[in-house]
C-alpha positions as CSV (number, residue, x, y, z in Angstrom):
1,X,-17.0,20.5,5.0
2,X,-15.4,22.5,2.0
3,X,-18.2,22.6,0.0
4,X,-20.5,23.7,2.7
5,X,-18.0,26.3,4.6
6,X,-18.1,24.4,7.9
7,X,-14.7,24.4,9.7
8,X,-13.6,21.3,10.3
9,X,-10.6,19.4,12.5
10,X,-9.3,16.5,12.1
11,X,-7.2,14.4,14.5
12,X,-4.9,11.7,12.8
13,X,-1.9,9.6,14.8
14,X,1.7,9.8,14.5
15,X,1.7,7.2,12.3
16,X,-0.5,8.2,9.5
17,X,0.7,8.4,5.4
18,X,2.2,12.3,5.3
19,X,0.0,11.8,1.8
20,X,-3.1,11.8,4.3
21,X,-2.2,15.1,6.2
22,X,-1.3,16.9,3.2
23,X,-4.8,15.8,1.1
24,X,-6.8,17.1,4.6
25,X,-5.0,20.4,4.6
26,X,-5.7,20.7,0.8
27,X,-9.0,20.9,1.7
28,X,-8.9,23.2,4.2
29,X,-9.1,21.2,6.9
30,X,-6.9,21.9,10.5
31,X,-5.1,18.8,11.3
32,X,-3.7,17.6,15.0
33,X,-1.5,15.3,14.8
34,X,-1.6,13.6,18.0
35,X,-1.6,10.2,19.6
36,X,0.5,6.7,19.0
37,X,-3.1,5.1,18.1
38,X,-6.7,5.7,17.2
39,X,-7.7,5.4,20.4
40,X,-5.7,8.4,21.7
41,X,-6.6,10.4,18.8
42,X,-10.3,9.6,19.0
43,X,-10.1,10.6,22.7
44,X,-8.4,13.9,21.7
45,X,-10.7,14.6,19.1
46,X,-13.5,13.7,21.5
47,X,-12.4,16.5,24.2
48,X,-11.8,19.1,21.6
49,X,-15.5,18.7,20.1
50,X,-16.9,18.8,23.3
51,X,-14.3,22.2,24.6
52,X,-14.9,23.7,21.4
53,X,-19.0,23.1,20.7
54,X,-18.5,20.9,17.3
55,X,-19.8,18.0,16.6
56,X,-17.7,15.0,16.8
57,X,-17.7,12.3,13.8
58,X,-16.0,9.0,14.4
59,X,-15.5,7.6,11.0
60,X,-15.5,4.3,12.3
61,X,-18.8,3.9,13.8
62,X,-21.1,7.1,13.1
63,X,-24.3,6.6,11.3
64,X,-24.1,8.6,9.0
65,X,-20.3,7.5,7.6
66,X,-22.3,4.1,7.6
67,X,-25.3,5.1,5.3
68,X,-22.7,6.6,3.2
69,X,-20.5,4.0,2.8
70,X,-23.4,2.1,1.6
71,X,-23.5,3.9,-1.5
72,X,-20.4,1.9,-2.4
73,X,-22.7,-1.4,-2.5
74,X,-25.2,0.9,-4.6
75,X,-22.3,1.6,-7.8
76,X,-21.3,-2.2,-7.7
77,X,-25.0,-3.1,-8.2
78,X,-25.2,-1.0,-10.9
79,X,-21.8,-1.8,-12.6
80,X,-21.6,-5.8,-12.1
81,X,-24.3,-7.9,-12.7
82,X,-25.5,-11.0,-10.6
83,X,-22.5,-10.3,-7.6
84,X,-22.0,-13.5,-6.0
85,X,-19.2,-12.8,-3.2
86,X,-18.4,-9.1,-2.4
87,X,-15.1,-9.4,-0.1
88,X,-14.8,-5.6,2.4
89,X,-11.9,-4.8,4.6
90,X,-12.8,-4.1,8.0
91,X,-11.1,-2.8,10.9
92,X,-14.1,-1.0,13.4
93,X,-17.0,-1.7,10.8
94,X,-18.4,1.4,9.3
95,X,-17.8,0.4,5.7
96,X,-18.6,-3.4,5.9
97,X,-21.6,-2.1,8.2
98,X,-23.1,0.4,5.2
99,X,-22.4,-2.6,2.8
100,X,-24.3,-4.9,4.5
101,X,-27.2,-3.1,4.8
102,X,-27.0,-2.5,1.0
103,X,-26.9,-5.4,-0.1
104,X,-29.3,-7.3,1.7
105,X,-31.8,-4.7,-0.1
106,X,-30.3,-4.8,-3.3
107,X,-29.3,-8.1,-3.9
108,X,-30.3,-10.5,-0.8
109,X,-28.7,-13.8,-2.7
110,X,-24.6,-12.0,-2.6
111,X,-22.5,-13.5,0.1
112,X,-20.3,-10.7,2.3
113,X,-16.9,-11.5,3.3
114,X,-15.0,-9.6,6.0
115,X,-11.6,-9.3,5.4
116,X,-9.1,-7.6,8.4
117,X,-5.4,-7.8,9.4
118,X,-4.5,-10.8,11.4
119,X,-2.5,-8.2,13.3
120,X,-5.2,-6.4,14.7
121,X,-8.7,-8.8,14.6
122,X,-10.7,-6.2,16.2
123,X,-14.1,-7.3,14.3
124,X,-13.6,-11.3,15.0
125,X,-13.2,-10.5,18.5
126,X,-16.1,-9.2,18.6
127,X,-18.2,-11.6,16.7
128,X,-16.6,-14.6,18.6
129,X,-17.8,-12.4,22.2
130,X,-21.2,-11.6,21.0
131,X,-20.4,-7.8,21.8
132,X,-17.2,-5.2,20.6
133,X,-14.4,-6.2,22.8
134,X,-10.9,-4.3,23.1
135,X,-8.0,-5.8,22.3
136,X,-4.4,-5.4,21.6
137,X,-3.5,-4.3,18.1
138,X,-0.5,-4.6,16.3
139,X,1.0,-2.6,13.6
140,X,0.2,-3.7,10.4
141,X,0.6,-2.5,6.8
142,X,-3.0,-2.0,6.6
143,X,-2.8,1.2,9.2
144,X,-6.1,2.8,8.7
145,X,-7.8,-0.5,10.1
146,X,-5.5,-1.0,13.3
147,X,-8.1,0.1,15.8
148,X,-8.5,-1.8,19.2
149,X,-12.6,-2.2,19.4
150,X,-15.2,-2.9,16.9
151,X,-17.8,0.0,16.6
152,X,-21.1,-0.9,18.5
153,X,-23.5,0.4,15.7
154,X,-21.2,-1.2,13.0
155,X,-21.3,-4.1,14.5
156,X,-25.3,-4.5,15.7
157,X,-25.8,-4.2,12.1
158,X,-23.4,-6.6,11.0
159,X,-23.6,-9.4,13.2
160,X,-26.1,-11.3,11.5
161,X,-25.4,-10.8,7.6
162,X,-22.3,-11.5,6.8
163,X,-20.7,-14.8,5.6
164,X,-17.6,-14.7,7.6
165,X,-14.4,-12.9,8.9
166,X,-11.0,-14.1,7.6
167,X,-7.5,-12.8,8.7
168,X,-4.9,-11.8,6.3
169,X,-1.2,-12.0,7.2
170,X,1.1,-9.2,6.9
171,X,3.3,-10.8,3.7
172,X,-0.1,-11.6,1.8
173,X,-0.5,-8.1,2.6
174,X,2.5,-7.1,1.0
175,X,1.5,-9.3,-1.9
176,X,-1.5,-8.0,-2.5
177,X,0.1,-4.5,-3.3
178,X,2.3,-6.0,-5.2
179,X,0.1,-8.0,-7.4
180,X,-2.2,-5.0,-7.6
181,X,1.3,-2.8,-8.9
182,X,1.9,-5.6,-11.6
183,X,-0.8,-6.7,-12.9
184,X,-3.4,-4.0,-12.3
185,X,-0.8,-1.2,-12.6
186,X,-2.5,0.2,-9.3
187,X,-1.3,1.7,-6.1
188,X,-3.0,0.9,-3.0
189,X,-2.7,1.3,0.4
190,X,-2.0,-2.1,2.8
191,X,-5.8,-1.8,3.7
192,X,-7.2,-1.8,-0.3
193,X,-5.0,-5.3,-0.8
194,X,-7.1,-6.9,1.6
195,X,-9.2,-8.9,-0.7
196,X,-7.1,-9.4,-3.3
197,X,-4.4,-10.6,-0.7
198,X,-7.1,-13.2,0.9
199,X,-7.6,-14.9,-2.4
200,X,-3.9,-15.1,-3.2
201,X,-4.0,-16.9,0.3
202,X,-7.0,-19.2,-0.7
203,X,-9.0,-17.9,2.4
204,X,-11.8,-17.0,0.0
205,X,-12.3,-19.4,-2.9
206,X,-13.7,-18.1,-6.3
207,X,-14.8,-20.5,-9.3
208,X,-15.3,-19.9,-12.8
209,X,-18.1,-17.9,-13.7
210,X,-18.6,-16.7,-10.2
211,X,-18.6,-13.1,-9.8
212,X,-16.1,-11.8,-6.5
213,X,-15.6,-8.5,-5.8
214,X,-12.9,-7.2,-4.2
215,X,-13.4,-3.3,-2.8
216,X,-10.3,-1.8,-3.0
217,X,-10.6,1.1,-0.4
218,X,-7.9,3.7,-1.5
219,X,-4.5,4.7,-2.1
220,X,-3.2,6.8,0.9
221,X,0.3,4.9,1.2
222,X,3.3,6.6,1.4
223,X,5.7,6.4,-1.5
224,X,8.3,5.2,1.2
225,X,6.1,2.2,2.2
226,X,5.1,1.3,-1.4
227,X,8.7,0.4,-1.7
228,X,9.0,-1.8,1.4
229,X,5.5,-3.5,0.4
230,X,7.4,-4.3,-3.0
231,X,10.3,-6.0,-1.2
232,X,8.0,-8.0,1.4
233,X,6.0,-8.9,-1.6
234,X,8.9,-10.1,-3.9
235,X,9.8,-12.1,-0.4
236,X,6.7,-13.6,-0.1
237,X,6.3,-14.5,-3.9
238,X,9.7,-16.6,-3.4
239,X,11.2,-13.7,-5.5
240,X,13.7,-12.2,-2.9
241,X,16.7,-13.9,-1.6
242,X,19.5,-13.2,0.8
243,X,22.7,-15.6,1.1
244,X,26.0,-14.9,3.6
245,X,29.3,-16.6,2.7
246,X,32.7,-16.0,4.1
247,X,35.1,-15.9,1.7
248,X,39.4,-14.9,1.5
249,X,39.6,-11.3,1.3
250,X,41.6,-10.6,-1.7
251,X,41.5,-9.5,-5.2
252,X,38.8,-11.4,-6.9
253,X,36.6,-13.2,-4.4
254,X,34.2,-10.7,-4.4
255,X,33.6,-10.4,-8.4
256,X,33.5,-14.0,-8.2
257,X,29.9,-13.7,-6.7
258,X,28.8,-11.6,-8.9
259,X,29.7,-13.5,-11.6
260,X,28.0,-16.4,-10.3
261,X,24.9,-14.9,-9.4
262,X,25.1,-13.5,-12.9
263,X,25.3,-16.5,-14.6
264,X,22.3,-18.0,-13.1
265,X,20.2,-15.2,-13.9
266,X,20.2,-13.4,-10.8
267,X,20.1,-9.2,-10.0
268,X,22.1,-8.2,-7.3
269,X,19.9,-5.5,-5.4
270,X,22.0,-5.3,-2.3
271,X,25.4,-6.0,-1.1
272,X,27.0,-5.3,2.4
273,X,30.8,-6.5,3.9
274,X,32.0,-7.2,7.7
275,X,35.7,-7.9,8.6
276,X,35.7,-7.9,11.9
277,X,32.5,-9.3,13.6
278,X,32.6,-12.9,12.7
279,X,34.4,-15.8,14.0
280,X,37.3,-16.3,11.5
281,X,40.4,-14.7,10.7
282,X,41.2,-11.0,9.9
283,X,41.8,-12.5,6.4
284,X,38.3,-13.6,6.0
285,X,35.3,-11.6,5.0
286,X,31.8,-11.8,5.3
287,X,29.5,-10.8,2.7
288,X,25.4,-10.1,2.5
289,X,24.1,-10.2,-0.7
290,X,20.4,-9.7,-1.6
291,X,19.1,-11.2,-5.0
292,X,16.0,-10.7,-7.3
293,X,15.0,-14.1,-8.9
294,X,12.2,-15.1,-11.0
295,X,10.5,-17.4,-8.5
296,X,10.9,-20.2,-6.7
297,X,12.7,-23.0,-8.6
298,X,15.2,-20.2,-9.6
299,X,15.7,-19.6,-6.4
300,X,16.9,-23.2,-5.5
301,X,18.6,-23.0,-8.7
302,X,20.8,-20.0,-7.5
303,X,21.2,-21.9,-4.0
304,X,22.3,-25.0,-5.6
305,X,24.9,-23.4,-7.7
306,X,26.4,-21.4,-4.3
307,X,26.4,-24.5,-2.6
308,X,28.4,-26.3,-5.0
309,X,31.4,-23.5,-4.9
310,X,31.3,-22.3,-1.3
311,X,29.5,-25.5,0.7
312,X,28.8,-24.8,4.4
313,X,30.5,-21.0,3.9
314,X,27.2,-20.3,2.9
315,X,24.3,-19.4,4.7
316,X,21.1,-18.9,2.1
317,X,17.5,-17.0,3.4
318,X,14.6,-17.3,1.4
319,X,10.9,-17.7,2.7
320,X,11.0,-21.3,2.7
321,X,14.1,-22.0,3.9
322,X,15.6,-19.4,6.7
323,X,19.6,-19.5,7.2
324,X,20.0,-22.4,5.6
325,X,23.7,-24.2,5.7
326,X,23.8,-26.2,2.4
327,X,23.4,-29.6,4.3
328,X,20.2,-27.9,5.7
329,X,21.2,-27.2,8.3
């Protein structure tokens, strides 16, 4: 719209990365912010194309956002040779729609494999209905695919060529960031981690020499939730720990944690202290402490060694185990 001097509006919810609204307005774009959903902001985008003569542009399901989203299929051909799986997010269809369609020109033999947020399964609906179907979404770290209904042209074209839908929980979500952070030393938004987050799961299996690409579908996450998808994913790689133990409030007892978690190789990341809502004495506090570990086994390692000093004082959280008393129960 920049390039060709068009004026353009563009209606986002409430909820959308401030990183979004500020990239639009850099491009000269007027931005309404209105709506708790997609639906509502589609609606409201709707009735101000039609008061206002312009053209309205559903990125999820217009033609043309399809047949350009297709050119996406066009670079991988060209970059990766013999493409055996390629795995594409979807929330109402346009991009795995255009893909589709590519790829059953350009290379007929590559399996496609839908990938959406078991929070809001908009696209599996569908396919198990024979026909888009609305349905209750959730929130869900991958935001820009929380949509309620499948697109009907996205979905016509998909129905028939693709290898199959899997759902991707919220914490393999989380992982998927953080994995891509690590290793790939990339930020992406909860949508992008997708793929990578369904192979983490095993939802998708790869081999050796098998080619599997993974579309990772941009970076418009706020620096806010890049730090929350950090913590969920150190959770969810058994990496994160949280332990309560009461313990005499006086001089000492509380260095004495630290020193154990120290020893063991633990970093305290957060600490927080109650005296008066528990169930013992005034003399008596309770303490929250939240731990980085290596893994898992150091994990039970740290637990182990709490146990031993403050028994059933303790109360240990961890993915596997939730509120744990050190006789387990």
């Amino acid at each position: 719209a920049k390039q060709l001097g068009v004026p353009l509006t563009v209606v986002v919810p409430r909820f959308i990365p401030l990183s979004v609204i500020s990239l639009c307005k850099d491009f000269g774009a007027k931005v309404v912010v209105e709506g708790k959903n997609h639906v509502e902001s589609k609606r409201l985008a709707f009735k101000l194309a039609k008061e206002n003569g312009g053209t309205f542009i559903d990125g999820h399901d217009h033609i043309d956002v399809i047949a350009g989203a297709g050119s996406i299929a066009i670079e991988i051909a060209e970059q990766v040779k013999d493409v055996d799986t390629v795995v594409v997010p979807v929330g109402g269809g346009a991009l795995l729609a255009g893909i589709c369609v590519a790829f059953k020109e350009l290379s007929p033999q590559t399996k496609v494999v839908a990938v959406e947020p078991k929070a809001a399964p908009c696209f599996s609906s569908a396919m198990k209905s024979g026909q888009p179907v609305r349905i209750k979404a959730e929130h869900s770290l991958a935001s820009s695919l929380v949509v309620s209904r499948a697109g009907y042209n996205s979905f016509n074209i998909v129905k028939d060529k693709i290898e199959k839908i899997v759902d991707v929980k919220e914490e393999s979500l989380a992982l998927g960031v953080l994995r891509l952070l690590e290793q790939e030393k990339t930020v992406v938004e909860g949508a992008a981690a997708l793929g990578p987050a369904a192979l983490l799961e095993g939802s998708i299996q790869g081999s050796p020499g098998r080619n599997v690409v993974c579309i990772l579908t941009g970076g418009n996450i706020d620096s806010t939730v890049v730090g929350r998808s950090v913590e969920k994913g150190l959770l969810a790689d058994d990496r994160l720990v949280m332990f309560e133990v009461f313990i005499p409030d006086r001089p000492g007892s509380i260095c004495e944690i630290f020193e154990i978690t120290s020893h063991t190789g633990g970093s305290v990341k957060d600490i927080s202290m109650e005296h008066v809502f528990h169930q013992f004495g005034m003399f008596t506090l309770k303490m929250k402490v939240v731990v980085e570990t290596r893994g898992l086994e150091h994990s039970k390692e740290l637990r182990d060694v709490l146990c031993k000093r403050y028994g059933d004082d303790l109360r240990f959280y961890m993915r596997q185990m939730s509120g744990t008393r050190c006789d387990g129960k």
